[in-house]
Z-matrix of the N, CA and C atoms (Angstrom, degrees):
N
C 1 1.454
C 2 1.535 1 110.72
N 3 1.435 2 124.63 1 121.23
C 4 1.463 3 108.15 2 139.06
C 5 1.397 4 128.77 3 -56.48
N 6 1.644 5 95.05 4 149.91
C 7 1.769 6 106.45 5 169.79
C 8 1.675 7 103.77 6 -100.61
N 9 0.996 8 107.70 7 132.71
C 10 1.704 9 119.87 8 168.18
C 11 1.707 10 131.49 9 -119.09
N 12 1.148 11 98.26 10 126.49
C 13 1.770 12 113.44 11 -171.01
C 14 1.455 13 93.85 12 -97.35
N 15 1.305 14 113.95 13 144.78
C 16 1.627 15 129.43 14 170.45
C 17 1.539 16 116.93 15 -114.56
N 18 1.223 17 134.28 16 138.07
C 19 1.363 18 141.31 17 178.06
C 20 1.991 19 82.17 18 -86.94
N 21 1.383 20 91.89 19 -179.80
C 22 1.868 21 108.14 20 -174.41
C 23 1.412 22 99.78 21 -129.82
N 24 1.313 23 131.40 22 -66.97
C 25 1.266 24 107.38 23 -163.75
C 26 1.472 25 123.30 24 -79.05
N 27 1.039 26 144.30 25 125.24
C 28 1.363 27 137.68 26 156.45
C 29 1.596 28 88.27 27 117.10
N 30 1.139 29 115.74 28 -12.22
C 31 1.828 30 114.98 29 -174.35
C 32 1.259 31 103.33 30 -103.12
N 33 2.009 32 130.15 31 -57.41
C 34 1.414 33 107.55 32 -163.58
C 35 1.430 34 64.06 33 -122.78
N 36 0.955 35 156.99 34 -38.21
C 37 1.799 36 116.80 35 -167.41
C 38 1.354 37 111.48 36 -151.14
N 39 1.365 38 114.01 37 154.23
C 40 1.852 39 120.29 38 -158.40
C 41 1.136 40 133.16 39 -69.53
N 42 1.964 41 111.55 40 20.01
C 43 1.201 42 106.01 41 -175.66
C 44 1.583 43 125.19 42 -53.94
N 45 1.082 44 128.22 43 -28.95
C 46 1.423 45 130.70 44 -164.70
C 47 1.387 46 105.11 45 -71.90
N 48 1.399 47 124.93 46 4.78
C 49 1.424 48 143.65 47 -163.90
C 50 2.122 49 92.86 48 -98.07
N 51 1.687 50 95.10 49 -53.45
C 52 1.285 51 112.50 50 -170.90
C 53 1.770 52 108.64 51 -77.83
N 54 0.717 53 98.96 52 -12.39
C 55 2.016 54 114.71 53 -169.57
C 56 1.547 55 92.46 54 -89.82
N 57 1.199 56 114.23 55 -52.01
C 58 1.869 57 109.46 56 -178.07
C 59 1.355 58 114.13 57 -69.78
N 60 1.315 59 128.27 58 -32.60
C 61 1.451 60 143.90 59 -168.94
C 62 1.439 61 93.64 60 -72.22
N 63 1.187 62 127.41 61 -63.46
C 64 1.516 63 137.11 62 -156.17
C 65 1.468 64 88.65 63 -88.91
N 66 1.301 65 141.67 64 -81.45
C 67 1.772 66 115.30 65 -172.54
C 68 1.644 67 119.77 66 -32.29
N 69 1.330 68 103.48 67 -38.18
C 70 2.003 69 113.19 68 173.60
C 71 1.309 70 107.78 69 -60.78
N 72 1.423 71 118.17 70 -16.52
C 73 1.538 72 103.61 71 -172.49
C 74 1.373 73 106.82 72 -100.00
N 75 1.254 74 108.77 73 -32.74
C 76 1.753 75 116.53 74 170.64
C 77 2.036 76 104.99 75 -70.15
N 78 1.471 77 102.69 76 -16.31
C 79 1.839 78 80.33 77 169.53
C 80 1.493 79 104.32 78 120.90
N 81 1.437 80 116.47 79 -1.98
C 82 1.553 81 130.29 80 -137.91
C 83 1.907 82 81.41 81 -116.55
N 84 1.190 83 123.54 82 127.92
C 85 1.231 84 122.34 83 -161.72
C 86 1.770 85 86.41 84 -126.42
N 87 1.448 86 125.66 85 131.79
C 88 1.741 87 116.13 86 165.00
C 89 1.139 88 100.59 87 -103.57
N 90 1.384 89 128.93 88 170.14
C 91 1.224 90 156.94 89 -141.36
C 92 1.570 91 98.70 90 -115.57
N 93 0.926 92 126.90 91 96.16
C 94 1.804 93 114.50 92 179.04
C 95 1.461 94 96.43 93 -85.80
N 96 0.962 95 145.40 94 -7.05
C 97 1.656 96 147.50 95 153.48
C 98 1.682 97 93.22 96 -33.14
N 99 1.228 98 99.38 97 -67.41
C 100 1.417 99 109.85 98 -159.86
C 101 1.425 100 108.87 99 -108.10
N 102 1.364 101 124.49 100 43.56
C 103 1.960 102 112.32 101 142.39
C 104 0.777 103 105.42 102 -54.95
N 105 1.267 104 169.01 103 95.31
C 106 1.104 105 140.10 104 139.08
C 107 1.733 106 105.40 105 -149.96
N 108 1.213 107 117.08 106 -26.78
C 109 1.692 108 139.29 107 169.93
C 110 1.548 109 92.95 108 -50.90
N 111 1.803 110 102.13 109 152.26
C 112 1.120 111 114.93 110 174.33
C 113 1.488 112 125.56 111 -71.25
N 114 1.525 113 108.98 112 -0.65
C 115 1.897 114 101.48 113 171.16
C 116 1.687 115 80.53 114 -140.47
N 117 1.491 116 99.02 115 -170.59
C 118 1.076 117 108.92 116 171.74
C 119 1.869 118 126.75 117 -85.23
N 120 1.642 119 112.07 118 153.55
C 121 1.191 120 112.62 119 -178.98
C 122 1.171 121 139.95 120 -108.41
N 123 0.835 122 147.67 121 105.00
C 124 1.606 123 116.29 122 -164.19
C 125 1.690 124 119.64 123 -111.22
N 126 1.673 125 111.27 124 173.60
C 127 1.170 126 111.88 125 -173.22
C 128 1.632 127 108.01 126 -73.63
N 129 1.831 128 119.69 127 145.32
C 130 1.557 129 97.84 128 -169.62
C 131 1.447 130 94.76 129 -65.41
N 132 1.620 131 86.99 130 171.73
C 133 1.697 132 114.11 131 166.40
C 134 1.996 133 100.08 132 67.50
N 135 1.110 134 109.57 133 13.60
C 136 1.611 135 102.24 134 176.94
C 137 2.076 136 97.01 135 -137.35
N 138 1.204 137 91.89 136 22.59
C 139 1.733 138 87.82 137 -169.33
C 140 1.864 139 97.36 138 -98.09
N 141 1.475 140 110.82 139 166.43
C 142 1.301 141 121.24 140 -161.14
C 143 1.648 142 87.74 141 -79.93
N 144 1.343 143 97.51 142 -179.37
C 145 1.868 144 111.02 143 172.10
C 146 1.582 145 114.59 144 -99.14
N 147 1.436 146 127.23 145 135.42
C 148 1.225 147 162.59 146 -146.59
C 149 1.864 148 86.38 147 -43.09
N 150 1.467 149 105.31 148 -46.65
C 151 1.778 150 127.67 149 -168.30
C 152 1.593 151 102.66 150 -68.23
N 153 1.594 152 109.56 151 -25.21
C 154 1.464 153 103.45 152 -158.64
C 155 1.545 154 109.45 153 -49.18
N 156 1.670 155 115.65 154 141.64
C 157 1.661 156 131.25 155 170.41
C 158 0.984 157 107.22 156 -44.99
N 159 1.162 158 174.10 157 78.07
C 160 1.601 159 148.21 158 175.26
C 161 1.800 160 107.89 159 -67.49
N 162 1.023 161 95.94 160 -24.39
C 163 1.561 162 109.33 161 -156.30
C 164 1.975 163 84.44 162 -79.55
N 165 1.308 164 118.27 163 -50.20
C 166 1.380 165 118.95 164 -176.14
C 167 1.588 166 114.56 165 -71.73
N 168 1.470 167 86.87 166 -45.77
C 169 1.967 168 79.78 167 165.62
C 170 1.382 169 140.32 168 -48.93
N 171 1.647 170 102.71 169 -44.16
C 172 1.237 171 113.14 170 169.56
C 173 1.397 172 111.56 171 -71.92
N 174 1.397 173 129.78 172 -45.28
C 175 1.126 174 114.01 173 177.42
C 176 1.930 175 127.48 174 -56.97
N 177 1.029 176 116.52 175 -37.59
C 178 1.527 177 134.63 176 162.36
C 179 1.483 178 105.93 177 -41.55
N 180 1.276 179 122.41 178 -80.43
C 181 1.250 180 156.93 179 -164.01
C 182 1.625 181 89.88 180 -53.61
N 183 1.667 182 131.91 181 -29.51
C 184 1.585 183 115.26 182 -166.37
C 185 1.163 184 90.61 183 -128.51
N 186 1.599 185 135.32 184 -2.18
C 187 1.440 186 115.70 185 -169.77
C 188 1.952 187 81.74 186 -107.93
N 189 1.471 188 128.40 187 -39.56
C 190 1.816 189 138.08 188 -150.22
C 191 2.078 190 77.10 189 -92.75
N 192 1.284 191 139.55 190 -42.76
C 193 1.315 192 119.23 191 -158.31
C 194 2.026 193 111.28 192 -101.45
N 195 1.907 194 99.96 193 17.15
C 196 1.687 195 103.47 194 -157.08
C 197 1.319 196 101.14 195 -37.26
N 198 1.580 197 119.09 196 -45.92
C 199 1.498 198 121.91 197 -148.92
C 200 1.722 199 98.03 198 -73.14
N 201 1.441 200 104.97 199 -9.15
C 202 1.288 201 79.63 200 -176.19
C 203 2.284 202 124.81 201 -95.25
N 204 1.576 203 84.10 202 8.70
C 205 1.588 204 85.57 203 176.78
C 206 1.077 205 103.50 204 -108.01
N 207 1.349 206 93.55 205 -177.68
C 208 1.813 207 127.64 206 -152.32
C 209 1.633 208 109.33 207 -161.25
N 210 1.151 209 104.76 208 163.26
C 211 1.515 210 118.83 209 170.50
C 212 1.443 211 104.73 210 -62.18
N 213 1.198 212 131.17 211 -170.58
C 214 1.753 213 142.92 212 172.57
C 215 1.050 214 79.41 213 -96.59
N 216 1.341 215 155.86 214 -120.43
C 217 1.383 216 151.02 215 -142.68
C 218 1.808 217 108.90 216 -125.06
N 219 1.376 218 113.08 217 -166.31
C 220 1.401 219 119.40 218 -165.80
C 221 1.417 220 108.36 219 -85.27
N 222 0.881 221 156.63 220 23.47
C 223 0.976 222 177.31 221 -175.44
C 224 1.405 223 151.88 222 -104.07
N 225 1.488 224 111.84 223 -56.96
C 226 1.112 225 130.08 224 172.37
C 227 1.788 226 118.13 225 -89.66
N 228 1.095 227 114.74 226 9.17
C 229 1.713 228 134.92 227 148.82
C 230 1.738 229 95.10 228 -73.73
N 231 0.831 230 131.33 229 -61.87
C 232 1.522 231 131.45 230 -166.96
C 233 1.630 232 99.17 231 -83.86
N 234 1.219 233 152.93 232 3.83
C 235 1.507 234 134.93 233 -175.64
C 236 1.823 235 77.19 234 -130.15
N 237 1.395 236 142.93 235 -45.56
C 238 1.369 237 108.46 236 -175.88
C 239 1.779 238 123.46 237 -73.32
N 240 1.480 239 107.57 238 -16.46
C 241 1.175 240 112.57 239 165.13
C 242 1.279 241 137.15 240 -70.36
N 243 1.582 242 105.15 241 -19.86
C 244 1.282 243 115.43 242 176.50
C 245 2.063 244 100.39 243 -85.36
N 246 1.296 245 107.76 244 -33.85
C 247 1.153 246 99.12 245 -171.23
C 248 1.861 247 120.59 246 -75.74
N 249 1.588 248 107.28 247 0.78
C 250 1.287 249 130.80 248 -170.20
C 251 1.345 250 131.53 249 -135.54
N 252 1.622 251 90.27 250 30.55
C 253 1.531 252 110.70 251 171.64
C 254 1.954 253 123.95 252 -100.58
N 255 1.192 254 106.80 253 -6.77
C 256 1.230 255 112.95 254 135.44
C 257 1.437 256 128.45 255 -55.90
N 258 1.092 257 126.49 256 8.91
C 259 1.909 258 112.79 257 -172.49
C 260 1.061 259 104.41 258 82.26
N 261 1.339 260 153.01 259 24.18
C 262 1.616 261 128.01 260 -157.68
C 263 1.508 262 79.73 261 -114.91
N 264 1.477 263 118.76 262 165.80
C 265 1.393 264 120.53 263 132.51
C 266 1.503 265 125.31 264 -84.10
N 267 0.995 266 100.33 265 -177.36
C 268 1.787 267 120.16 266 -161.84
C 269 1.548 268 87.48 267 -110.23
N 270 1.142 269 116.13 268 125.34
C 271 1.468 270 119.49 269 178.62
C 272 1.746 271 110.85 270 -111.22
N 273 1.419 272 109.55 271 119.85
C 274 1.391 273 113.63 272 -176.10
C 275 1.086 274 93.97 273 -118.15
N 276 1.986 275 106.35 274 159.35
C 277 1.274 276 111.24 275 -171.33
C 278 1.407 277 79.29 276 -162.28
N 279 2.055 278 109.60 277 120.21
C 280 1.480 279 125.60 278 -144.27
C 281 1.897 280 77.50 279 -136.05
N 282 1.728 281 106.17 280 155.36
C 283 1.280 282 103.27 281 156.19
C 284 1.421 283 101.06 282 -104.17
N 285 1.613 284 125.83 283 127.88
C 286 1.546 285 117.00 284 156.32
C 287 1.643 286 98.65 285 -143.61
N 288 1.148 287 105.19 286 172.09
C 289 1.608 288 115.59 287 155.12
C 290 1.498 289 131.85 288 -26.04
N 291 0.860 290 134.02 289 86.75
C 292 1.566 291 133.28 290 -141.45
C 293 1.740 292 105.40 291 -66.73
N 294 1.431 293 135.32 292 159.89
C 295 1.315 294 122.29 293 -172.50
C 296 1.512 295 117.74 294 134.79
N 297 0.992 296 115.10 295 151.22
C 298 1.977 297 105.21 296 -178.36
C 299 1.418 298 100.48 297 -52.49
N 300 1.289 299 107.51 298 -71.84
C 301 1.688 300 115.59 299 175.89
C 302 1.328 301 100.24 300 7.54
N 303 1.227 302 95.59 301 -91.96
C 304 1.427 303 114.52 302 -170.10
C 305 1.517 304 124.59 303 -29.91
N 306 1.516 305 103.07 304 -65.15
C 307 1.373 306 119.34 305 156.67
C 308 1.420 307 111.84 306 -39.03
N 309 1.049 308 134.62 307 -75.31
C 310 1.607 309 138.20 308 -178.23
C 311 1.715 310 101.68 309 -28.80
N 312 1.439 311 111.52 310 -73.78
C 313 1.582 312 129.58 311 -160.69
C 314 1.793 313 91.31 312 -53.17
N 315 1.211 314 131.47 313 -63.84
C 316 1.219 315 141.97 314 154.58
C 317 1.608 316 122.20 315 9.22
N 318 1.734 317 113.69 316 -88.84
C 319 0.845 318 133.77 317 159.11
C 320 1.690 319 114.00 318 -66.38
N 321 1.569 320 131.76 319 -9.96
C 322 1.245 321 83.26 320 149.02
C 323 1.839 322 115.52 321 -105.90
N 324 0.632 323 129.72 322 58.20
C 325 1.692 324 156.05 323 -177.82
C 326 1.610 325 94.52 324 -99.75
N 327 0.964 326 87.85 325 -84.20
C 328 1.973 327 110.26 326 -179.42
C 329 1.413 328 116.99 327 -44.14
N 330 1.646 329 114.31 328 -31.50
C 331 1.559 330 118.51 329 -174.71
C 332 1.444 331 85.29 330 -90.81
N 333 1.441 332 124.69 331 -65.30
C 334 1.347 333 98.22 332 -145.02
C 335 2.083 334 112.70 333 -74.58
N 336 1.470 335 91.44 334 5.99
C 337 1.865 336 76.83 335 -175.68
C 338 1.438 337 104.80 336 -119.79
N 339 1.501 338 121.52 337 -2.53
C 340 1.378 339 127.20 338 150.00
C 341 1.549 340 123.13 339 -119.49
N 342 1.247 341 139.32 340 42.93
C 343 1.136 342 136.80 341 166.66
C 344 1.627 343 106.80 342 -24.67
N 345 1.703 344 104.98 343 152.09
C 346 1.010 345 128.95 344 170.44
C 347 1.946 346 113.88 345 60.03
N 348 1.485 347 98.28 346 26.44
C 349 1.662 348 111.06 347 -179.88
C 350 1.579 349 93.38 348 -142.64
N 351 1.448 350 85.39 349 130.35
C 352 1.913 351 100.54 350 -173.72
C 353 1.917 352 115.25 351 -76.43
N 354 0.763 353 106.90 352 130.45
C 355 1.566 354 88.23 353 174.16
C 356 1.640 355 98.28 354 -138.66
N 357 2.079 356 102.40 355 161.22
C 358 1.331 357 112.64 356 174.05
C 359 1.447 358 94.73 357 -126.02
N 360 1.637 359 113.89 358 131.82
C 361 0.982 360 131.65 359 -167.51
C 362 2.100 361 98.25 360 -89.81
N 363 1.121 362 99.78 361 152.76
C 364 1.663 363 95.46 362 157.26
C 365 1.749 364 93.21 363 -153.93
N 366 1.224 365 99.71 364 151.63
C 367 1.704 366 105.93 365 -168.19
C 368 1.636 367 91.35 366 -124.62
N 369 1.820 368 110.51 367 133.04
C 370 1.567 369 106.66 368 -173.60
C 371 1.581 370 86.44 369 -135.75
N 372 1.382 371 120.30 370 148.45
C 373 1.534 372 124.08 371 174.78
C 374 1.414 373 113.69 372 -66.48
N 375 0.464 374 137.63 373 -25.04
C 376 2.184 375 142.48 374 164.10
C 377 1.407 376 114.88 375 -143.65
N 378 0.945 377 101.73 376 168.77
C 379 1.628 378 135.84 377 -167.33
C 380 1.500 379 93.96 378 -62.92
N 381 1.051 380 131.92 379 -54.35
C 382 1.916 381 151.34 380 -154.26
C 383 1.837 382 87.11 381 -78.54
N 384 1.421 383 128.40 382 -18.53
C 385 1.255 384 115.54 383 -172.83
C 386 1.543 385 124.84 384 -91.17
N 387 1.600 386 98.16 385 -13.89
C 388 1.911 387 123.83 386 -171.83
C 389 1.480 388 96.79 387 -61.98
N 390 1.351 389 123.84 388 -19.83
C 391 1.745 390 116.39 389 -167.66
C 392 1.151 391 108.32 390 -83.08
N 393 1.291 392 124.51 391 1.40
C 394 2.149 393 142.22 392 -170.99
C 395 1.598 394 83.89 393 -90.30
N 396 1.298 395 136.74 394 -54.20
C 397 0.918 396 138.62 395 -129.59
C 398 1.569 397 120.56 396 -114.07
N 399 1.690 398 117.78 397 0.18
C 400 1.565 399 157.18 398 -163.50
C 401 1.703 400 100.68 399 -117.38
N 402 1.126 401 131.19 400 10.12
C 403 1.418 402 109.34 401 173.85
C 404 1.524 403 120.17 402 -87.09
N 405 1.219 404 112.81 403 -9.44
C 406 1.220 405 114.16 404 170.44
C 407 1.819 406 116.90 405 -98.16
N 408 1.425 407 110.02 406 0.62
C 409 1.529 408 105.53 407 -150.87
C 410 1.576 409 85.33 408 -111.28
N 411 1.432 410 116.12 409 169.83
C 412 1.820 411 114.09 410 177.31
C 413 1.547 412 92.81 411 -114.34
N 414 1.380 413 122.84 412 -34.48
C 415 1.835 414 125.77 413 -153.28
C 416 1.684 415 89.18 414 -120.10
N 417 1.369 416 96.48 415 146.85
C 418 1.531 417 107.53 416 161.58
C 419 1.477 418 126.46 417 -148.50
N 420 1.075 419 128.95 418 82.81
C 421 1.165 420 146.73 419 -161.91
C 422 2.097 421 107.80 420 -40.60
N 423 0.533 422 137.56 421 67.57
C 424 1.557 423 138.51 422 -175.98
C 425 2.165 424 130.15 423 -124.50
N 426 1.094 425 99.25 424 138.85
C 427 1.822 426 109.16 425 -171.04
C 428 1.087 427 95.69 426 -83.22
N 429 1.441 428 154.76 427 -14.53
C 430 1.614 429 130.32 428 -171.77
C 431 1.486 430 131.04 429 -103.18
N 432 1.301 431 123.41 430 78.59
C 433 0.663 432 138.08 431 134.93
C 434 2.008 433 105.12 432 58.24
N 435 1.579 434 89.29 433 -87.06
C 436 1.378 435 109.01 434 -175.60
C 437 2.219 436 106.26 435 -63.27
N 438 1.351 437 91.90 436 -48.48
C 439 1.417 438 99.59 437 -175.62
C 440 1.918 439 103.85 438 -72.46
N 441 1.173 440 109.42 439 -43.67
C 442 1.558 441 93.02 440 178.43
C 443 1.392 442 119.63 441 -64.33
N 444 1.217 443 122.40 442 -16.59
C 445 1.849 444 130.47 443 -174.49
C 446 1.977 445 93.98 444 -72.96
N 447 1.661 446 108.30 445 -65.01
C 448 1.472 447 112.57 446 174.47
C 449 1.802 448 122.50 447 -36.75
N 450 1.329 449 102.76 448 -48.47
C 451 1.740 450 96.62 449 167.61
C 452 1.386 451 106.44 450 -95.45
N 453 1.234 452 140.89 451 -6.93
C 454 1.698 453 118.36 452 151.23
C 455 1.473 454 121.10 453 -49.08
N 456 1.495 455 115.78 454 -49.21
C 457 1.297 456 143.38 455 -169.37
C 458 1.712 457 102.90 456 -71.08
N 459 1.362 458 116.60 457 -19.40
C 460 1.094 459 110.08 458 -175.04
C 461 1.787 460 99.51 459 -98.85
N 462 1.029 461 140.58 460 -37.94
C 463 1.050 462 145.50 461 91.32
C 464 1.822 463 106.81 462 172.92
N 465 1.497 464 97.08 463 62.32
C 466 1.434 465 115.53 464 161.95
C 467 1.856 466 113.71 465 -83.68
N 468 1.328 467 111.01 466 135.30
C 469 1.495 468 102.53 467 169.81
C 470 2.069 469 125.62 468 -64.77
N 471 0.822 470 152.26 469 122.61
C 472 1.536 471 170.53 470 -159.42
C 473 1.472 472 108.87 471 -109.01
N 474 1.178 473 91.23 472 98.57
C 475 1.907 474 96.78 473 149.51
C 476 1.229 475 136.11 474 -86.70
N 477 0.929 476 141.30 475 95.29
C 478 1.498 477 156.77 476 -161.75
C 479 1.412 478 111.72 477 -89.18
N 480 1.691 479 113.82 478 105.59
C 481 1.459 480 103.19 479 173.72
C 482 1.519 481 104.58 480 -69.04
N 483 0.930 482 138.53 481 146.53
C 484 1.343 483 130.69 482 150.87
C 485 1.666 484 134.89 483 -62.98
N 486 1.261 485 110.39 484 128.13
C 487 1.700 486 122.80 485 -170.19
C 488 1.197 487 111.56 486 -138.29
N 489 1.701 488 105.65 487 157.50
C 490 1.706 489 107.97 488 170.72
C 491 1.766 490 114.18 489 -48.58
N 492 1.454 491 106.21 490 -38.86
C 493 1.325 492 102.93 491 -168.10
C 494 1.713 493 122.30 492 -98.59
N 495 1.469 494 104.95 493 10.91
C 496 1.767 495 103.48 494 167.49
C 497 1.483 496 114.92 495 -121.69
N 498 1.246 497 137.32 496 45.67
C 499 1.194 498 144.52 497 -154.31
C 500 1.470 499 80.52 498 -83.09
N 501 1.444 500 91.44 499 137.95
C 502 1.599 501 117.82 500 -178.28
C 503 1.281 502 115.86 501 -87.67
N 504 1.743 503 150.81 502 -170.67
C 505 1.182 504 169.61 503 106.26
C 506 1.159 505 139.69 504 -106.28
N 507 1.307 506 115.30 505 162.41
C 508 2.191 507 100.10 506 160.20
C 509 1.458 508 82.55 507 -75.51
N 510 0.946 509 170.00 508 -96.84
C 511 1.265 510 140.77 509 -118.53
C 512 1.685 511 116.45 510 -58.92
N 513 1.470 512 117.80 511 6.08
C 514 1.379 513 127.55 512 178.17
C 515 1.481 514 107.88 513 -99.47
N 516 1.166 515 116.92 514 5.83
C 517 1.414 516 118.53 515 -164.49
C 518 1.707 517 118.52 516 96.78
N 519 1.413 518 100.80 517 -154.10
C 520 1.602 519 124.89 518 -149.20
C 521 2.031 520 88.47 519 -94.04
N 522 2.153 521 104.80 520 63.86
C 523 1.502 522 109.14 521 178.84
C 524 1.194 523 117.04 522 -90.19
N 525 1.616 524 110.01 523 129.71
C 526 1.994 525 97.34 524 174.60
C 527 1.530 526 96.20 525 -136.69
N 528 1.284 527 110.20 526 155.42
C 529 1.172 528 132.58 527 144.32
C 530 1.527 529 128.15 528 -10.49
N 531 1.370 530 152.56 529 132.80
C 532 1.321 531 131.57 530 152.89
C 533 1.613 532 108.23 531 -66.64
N 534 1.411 533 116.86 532 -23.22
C 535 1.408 534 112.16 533 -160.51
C 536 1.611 535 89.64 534 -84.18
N 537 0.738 536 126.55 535 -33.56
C 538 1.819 537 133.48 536 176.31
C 539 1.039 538 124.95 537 -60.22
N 540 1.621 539 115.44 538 -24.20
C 541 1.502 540 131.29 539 -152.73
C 542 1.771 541 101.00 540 -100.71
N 543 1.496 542 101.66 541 110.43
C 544 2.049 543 109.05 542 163.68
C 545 1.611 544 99.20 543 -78.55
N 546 1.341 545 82.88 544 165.01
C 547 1.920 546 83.06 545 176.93
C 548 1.501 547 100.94 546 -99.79
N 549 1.269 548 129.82 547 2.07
C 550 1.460 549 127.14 548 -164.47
C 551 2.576 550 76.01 549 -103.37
N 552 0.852 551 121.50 550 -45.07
C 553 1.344 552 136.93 551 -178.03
C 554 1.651 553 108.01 552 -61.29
N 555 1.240 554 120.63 553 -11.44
C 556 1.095 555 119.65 554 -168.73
C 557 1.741 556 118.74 555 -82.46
N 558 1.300 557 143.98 556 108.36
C 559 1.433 558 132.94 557 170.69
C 560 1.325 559 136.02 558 -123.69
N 561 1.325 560 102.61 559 162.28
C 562 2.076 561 102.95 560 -171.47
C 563 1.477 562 94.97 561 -50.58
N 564 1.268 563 103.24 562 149.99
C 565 1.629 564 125.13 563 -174.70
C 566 1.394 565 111.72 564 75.79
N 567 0.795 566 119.92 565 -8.76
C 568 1.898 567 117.11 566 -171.41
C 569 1.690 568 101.33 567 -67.69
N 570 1.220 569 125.53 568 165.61
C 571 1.446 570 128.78 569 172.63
C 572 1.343 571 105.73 570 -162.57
N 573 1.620 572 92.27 571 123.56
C 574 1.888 573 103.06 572 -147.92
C 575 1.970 574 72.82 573 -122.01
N 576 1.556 575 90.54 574 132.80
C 577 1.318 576 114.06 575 140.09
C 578 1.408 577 149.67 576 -62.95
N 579 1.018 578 138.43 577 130.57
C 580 1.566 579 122.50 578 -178.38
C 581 1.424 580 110.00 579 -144.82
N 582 1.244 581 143.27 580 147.05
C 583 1.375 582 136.65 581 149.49
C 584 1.153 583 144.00 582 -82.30
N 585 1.027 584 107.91 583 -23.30
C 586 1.938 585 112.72 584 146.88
C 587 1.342 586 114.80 585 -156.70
N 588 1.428 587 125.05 586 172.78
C 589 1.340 588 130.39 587 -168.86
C 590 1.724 589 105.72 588 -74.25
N 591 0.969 590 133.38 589 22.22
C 592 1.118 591 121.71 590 -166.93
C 593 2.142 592 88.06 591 -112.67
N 594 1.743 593 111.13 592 -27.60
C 595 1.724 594 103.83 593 -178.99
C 596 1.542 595 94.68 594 -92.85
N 597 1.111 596 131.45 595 14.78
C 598 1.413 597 145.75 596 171.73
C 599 1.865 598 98.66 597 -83.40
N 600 0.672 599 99.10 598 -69.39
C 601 2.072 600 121.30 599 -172.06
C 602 1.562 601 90.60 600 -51.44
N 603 1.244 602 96.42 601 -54.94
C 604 2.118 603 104.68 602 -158.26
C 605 1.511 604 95.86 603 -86.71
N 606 1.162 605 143.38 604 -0.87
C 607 1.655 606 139.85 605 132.35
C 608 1.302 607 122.86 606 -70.53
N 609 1.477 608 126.72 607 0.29
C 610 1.142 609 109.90 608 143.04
C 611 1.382 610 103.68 609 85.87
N 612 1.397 611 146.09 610 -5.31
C 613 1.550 612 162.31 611 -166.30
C 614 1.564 613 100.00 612 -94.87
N 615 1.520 614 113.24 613 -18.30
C 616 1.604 615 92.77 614 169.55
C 617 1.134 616 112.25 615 -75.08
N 618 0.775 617 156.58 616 -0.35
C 619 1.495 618 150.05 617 -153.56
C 620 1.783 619 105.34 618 -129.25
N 621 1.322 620 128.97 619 11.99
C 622 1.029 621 136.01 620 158.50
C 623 1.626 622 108.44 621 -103.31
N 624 1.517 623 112.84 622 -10.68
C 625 1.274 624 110.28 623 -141.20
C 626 1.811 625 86.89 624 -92.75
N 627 1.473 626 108.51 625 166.98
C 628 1.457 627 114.94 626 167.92
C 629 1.491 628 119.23 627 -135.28
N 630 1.601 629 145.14 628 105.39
C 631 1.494 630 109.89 629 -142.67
C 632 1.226 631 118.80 630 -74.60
N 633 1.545 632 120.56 631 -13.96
C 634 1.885 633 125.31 632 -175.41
C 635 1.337 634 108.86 633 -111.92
């Protein structure tokens, strides 16, 4: 069996959708130059102050906006449940502000848009820190671009949802297709693309998969 780690935003559910909306409304402008950096960026003269909460923002923003998330698509309610019907939890590994807070707002993210699927949260200060936390795992489900190249290179396998802002290359390394991808063809370092969990399911890789 592989073991598989999941990133949270932009991977199983759309907060990072809700995180841009709500910093834009406070005045806080990000840098789409730069998604792709291990924290967030912003455009000058629209960035928060040195003091800003992060830890309170996020918490507000996921406990005051619940009703407003969702899964990434229809799908991945049905491929993490199938992959976590052994008893296991679902092990996520999120960058935020470190702290219960965090943890709390977190898990309820996870309850209210996958009920009845267990998960263990771990909270790391950037993206560049998830590779501390992969020595036991082979797959890691993650959107960044910069952070999925670092655990390819280390030489965990990467699932890559696909986005405007992580477009892959051979100059990114050892990149394939999900529609391309055998499971007997599959290897450490590889970083397979996909567009939603549904060419995830129909590759047939859940069923190698283990979630802890």
């Amino acid at each position: 069996m592989l073991l598989a780690k999941f990133d949270l935003d932009s991977t199983l559910v759309n907060t990072d959708e809700l995180i841009e909306l709500a910093l834009a409304e406070n005045g806080f402008m990000l840098d789409p130059g730069k998604r792709n950096a291990w924290s967030y960026e912003f455009i000058e003269g629209y960035e928060p102050p040195p003091d800003f909460q992060w830890d309170v923002f996020f918490y507000r923003l996921l406990t005051e906006r619940l009703d407003e998330l969702r899964p990434i698509d229809e799908w991945v309610y049905d491929f993490l449940k199938n992959i976590s019907e052994g008893g296991h939890p679902i092990h996520v590994i999120t960058a935020r502000s470190e702290g219960i807070l965090m943890h709390h707002a977190c898990m309820s993210t996870l309850d209210r848009c996958f009920p009845d699927v267990e998960f263990y949260v771990t909270i790391v200060k950037s993206g560049s820190d998830k590779l501390g936390y992969l020595e036991n795992a082979d797959i890691m489900f993650e959107d960044r671009r910069k952070t999925a190249k670092q655990l390819a290179e280390a030489g965990n396998i990467v699932l890559v949802p696909r986005k405007e802002y992580n477009h892959m290359d051979e100059a990114d390394g050892k990149v394939k297709d999900i529609k391309d991808v055998t499971l007997c063809g599959l290897k450490y370092g590889d970083i397979v693309m996909y567009d939603n969990f549904r060419q995830v399911i129909n590759s047939g890789i859940q069923h190698l998969i283990a979630p802890f």
